[in-house]
N, C-alpha and C positions, 0 to 999 in steps of 0.2 A: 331588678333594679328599676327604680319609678322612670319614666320617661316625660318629656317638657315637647311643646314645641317654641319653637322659634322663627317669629315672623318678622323677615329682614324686607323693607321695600316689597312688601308686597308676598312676598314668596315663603311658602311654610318649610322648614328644618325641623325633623324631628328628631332629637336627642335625646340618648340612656344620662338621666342624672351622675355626676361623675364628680366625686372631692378635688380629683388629680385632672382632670382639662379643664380650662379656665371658659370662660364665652368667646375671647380670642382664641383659641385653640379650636374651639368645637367649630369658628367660622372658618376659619382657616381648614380646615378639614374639609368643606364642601365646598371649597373653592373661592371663599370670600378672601380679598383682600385689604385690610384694614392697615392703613398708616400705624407704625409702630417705631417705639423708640427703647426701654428699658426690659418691657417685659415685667416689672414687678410693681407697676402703680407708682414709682416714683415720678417720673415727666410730664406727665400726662398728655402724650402724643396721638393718644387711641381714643380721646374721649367722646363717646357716643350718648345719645339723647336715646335714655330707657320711656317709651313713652305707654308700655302697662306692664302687669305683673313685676315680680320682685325677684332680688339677687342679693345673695350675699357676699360684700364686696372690702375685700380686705388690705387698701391702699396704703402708700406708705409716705402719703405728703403733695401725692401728684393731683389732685384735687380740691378746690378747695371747698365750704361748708355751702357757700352760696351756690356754686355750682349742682352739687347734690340737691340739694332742695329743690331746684329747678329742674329737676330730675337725671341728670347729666350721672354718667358713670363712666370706667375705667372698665373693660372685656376683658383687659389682659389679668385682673388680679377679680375679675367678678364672677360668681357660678349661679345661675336660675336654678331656684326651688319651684318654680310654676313656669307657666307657659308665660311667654315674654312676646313682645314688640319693638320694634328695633328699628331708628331708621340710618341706611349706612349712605 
């Protein structure tokens, strides 16, 4: 299974690529705790500033188009294909 890291504030997380744990999930796993509300990208309570590499992020309204461009994402419905930057 490909592995990512993940650089929260400064701090590396290395992560097995995973369909089924989302970027809230995998932070949540190493002790990160990120404001949440729905869990499925509807609210957008979780929304965090992806500031390199890519995710694929499969929302359901809790963001809007301007926000993304600006590089803004939802953890709770997002998964890194590469190594990420993250600040929480």
């Amino acid at each position: 299974m490909p592995k990512h890291t993940i650089k929260v504030n400064g701090e590396l997380i290395d992560c097995a690529y995973n369909q089924d744990l989302s970027l809230l999930g995998q932070l949540e796993q190493v002790g990160y705790r990120i404001p949440r509300g729905c869990g499925i990208g509807c609210c957008g309570v979780c929304k965090l500033r992806l500031s390199k590499g890519q995710v694929v992020m499969d929302h359901k309204g809790g963001i809007s188009d301007q926000d993304i461009e600006q590089g803004y994402i939802l953890p709770c419905c997002s998964y890194p294909t590469e190594d990420i930057e993250i600040l929480v």
